[in-house]
Each structure stands twice: as structure tokens, then as C-alpha cells.
C-alpha positions as CSV (number, residue, x, y, z in Angstrom):
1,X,-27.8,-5.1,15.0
2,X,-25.4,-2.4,14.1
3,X,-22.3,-3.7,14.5
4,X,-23.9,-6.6,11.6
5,X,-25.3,-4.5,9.2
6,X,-22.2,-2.6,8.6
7,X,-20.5,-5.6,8.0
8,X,-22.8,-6.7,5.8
9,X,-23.1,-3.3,3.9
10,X,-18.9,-3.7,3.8
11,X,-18.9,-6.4,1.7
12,X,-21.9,-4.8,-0.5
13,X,-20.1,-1.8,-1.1
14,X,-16.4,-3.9,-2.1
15,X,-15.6,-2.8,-5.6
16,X,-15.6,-6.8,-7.1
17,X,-18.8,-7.6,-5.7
18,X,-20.5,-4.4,-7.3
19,X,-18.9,-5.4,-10.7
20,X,-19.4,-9.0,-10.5
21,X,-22.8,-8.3,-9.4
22,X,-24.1,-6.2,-12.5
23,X,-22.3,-8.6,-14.9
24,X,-24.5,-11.2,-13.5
25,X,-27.6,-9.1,-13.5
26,X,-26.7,-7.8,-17.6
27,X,-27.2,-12.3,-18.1
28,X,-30.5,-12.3,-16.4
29,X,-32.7,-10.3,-19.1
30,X,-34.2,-11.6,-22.0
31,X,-34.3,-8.3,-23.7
32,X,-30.6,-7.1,-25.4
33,X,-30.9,-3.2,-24.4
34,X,-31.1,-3.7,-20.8
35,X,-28.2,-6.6,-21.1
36,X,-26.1,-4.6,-23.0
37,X,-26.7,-1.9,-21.0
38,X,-25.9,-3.4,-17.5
39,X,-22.5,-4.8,-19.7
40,X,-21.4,-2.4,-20.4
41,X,-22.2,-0.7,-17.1
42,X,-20.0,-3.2,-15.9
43,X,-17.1,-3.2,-18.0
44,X,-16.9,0.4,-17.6
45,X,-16.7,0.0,-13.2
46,X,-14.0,-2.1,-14.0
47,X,-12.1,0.2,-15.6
48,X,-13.1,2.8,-13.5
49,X,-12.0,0.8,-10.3
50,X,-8.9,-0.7,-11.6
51,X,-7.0,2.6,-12.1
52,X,-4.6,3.1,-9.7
53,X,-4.2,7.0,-10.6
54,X,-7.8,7.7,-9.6
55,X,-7.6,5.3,-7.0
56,X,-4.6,6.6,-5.6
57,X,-5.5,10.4,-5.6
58,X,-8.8,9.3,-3.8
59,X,-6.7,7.6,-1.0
60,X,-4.3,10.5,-0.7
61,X,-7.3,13.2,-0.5
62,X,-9.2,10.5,2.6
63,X,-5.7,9.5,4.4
64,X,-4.9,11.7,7.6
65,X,-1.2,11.9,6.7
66,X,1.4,11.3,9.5
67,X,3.5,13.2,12.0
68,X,7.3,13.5,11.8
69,X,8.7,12.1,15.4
70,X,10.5,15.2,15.3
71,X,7.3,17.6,15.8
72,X,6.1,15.1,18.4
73,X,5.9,16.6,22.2
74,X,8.9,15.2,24.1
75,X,6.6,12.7,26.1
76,X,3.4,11.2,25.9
77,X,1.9,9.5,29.1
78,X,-0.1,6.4,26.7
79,X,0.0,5.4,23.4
80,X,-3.2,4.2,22.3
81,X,-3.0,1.6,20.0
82,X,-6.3,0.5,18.1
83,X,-6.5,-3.0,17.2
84,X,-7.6,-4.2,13.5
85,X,-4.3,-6.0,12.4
86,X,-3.8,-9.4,13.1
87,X,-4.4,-12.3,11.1
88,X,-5.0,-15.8,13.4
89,X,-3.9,-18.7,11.2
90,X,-5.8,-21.8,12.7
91,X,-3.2,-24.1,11.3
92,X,-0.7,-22.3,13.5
93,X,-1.7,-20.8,16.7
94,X,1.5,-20.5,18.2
95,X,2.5,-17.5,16.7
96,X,0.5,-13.9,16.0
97,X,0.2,-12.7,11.9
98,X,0.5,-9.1,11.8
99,X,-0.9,-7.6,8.7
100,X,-0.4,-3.6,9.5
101,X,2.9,-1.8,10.5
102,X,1.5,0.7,13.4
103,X,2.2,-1.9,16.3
104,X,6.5,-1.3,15.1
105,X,5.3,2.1,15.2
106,X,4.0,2.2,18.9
107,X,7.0,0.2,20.1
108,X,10.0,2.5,18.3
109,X,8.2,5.3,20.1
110,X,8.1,3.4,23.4
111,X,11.5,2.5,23.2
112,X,12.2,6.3,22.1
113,X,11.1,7.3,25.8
114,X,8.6,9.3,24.2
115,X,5.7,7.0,25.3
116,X,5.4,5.4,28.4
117,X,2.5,3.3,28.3
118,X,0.8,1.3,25.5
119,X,-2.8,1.0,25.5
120,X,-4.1,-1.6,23.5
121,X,-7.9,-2.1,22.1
122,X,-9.7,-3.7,20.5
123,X,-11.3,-7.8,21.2
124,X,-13.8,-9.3,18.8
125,X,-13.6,-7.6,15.7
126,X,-15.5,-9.9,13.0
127,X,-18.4,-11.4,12.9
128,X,-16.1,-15.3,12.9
129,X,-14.8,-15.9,16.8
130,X,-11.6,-16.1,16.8
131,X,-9.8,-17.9,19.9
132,X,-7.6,-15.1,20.7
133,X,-8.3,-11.5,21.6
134,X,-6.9,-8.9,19.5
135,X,-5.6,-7.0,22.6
136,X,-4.3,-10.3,23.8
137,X,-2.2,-11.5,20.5
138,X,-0.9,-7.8,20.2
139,X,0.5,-8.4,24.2
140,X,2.2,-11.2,23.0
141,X,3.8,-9.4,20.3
142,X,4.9,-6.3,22.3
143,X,6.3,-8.8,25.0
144,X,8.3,-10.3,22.0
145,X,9.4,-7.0,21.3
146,X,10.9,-6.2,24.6
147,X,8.3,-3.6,26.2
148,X,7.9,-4.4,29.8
149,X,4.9,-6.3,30.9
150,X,4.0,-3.2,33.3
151,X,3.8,-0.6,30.6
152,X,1.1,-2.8,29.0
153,X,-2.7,-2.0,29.6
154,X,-4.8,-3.6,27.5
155,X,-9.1,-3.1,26.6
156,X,-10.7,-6.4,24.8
157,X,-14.3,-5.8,25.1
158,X,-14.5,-3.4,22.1
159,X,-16.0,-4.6,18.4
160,X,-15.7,-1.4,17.1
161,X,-14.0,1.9,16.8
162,X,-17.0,3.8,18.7
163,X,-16.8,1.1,21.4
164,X,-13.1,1.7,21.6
165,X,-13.6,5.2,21.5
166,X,-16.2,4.8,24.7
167,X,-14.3,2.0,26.8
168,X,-10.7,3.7,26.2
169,X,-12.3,7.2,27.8
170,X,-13.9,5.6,30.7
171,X,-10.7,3.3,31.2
172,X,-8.3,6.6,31.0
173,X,-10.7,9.3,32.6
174,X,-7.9,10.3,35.0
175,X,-5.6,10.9,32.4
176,X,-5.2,14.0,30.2
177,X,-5.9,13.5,26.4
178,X,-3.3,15.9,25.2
179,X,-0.8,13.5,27.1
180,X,-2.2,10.9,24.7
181,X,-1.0,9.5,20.9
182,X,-4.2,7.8,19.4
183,X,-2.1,5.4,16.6
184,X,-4.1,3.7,14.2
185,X,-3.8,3.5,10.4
186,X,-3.7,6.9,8.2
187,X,-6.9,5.7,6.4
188,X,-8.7,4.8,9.4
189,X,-7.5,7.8,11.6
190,X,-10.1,10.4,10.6
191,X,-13.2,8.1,11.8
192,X,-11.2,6.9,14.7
193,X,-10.4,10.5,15.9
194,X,-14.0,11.7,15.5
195,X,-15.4,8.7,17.5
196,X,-12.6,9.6,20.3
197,X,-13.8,13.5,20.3
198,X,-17.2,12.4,20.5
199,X,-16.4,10.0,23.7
200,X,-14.5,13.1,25.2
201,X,-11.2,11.9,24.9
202,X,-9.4,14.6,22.4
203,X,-6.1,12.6,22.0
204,X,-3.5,13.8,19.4
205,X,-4.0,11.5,16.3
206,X,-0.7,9.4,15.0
207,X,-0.9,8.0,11.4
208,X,0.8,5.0,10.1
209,X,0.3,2.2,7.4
210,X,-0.1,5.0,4.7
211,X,-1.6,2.7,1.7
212,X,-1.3,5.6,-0.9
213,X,1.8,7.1,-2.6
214,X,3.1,10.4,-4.0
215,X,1.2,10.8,-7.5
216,X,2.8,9.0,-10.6
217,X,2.1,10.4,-14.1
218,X,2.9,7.6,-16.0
219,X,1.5,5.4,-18.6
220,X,1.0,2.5,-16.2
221,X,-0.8,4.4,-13.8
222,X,-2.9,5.9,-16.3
223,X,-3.5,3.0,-18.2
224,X,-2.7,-0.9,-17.1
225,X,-5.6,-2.0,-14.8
226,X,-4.2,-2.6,-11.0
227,X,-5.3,-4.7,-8.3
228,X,-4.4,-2.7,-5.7
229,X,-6.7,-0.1,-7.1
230,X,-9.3,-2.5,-6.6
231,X,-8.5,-2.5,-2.9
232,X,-7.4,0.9,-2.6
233,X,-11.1,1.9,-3.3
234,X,-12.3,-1.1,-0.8
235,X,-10.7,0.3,2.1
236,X,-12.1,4.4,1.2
237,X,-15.9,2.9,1.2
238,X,-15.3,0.7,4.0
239,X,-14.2,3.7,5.7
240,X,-16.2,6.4,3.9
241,X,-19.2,4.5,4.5
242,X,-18.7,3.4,8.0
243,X,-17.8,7.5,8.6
244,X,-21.5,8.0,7.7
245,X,-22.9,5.5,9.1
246,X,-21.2,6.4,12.4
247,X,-22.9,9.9,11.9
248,X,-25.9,8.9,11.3
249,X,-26.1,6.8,14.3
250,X,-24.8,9.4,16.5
251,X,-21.2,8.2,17.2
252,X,-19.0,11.0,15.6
């Protein structure tokens, strides 16, 4: 019942919903204060969302930021890699759409020597089926990519980060965490490493996929409305809000 909710409560808390929805609600009264109210309610989220210097300084202050390879221990017995970033086209299933960058990530430090295994997690993660596995699209990209079949473990029962968190510790409770790299995107690294602390498994957290930049004082960032704001703010309450509701339920 969890795992729907939150998904449900996602797509509440998306920026364009919330604006579209009180636009909608400012043409449903009668009475002019309460629709000019909600309008300009409104147009004033819309501004408020479509600013890429608030939206950017927002991202910037959530985002874990990344580690330089150099200040990486020499070697790292598993990479974990969380799951989140494929895109299965049905029109061509004989190929894997990546949408995120951390897989290139997990592989240049594989092929570096500085990680020997790469854990992948991560099965059903929307509430559509899909006819692939995560953990089993990502194989066949990292088999594309020239790491050996053998240095591939792979979990696909997961939905979730918290079930990833609790099915990668139980999978590697032989293993030390310190000797562990838990990669996921920079955004979605601070719930990911509470759920794996929680689970027992303390791994060293790897950022990638930053989706903010170094601050811009310009006019356009000021001023012109973005899209990408839009989205930048999508992805902080998808996260924020799925941090707390993690919380509350017990998983971080």
C-alpha cells in the first residue's frame, strides 16, 4: 500500500500538476474574490517554479555532491549500483534506453581496477510492468561495455530504495561496507544512504548525474521562466517527500 501511495503523492506534489490544478479550481467559483484569488495564486507558482535561480540554489543545497576518483580508496571490493535509469521503448526492445549517466560511472571505475565487482539493484520500479528487469537491462549494458560476466551480481526483487537497501545487506552480509561504493545519483544519494545505514550496510556513498550547476547571476536566470526549473523542483519533492515519508515509516 506504500510503495502506491508514494507514487501517487509523486505525481500530486509535481510542480505542473499543482499549478494546473489551482488554475482549474480559480474557474470553478461563481464568486470573483475567491477566482481571482486562486489566479492569481496560480500565476504567481508559476513564476515561482519556473525560476531556474531559485530552482537551482534549491538543487545545489539537496544534492550530495560527488567524490573526485582521486580521493577514492585504491580498491573497492563491490560497486553498488542502484537501479532507476532505464527507459524500455516497446517499439524497440532490442536495445536498453539509458536515461542517467552513473552506469558509465560504475564501469570507468571497474575498468580503473578500483572496483571489482558490480552489484546491480533494483527490478520493478513503477507501478506499469515492464518486460525486462532493471537489473537485467543494466547486465546487458555492462556486458556491451566489456565487464566480465563474472564480476556481475545482480538483485531484481527490489521496488524501492528501502527494499534495496534491505535485500543488498542480506545479499552482501559477508562483505565489509567500508569495502563498498554505493553509486546512485547526487539527488537521490542522501535518501539512498540513509536507507542503507538503517539496513546496516554503511557503504561509502558515490554521487553522479549532478542535475544542478555552479550559480549564474544573470538576467536569464533571474528573469526568463525555464523548464528545467519546473523539473529541477520535481525531482527535490519527489525526493524531499519520499525522504519523509521514508522517516515516517520507519525506513531511514
Amino acid at each position: 500500500m506504500f510503495y502506491f501511495l508514494s507514487k501517487i503523492l509523486q505525481f500530486l506534489t509535481i510542480p505542473f500538476v499543482l499549478i494546473v490544478g489551482v488554475l482549474i479550481a480559480s474557474t470553478l467559483f461563481k464568486k470573483e474574490r475567491p477566482k481571482r484569488i486562486l489566479f492569481r495564486l496560480g500565476l504567481g507558482l508559476l513564476l515561482f517554479f519556473s525560476n531556474d535561480f531559485i530552482a537551482n540554489e534549491v538543487m545545489k543545497a539537496w544534492e550530495i555532491a560527488p567524490v573526485r576518483f582521486k580521493d577514492l580508496e585504491k580498491h573497492y571490493s563491490y560497486g553498488i549500483v542502484l537501479s532507476g535509469f532505464t527507459r524500455l521503448h516497446e517499439d524497440y526492445d532490442d536495445r536498453v534506453f539509458l536515461g542517467l549517466d552513473r552506469i558509465t560511472h560504475a564501469v570507468q571505475l571497474y575498468k580503473a581496477g578500483v572496483i571489482d565487482t558490480l552489484l546491480i539493484s533494483g527490478g520493478q520500479g513503477t507501478l506499469a510492468k515492464k518486460r525486462m528487469l532493471e537489473a537485467d537491462q543494466i547486465e546487458q549494458v555492462l556486458l556491451i561495455m566489456g565487464v566480465d560476466k563474472t564480476r556481475i551480481r545482480k538483485e531484481s526483487k527490489s521496488r524501492n530504495t528501502h527494499e534495496s537497501a534491505v535485500a543488498v545487506a542480506a545479499l552482501l552480509q559477508n562483505v565489509n561496507p567500508k569495502q563498498c561504493l554505493l553509486i546512485t545519483s547526487g539527488n537521490h544519494l542522501r535518501r539512498a544512504k540513509a536507507c542503507f545505514d538503517k539496513a546496516g550496510f554503511r557503504a561509502q556513498p558515490f554521487a553522479t548525474d549532478l542535475i544542478s550547476h555552479a550559480t549564474e547571476y544573470s538576467f536569464e536566470k533571474f528573469v526568463v521562466p525555464s523548464t528545467n526549473a519546473l523539473w529541477l523542483w520535481q525531482v527535490f519533492f519527489k525526493e524531499a517527500i519520499g525522504f519523509i515519508a521514508y522517516k515516517v515509516m520507519g525506513y531511514i
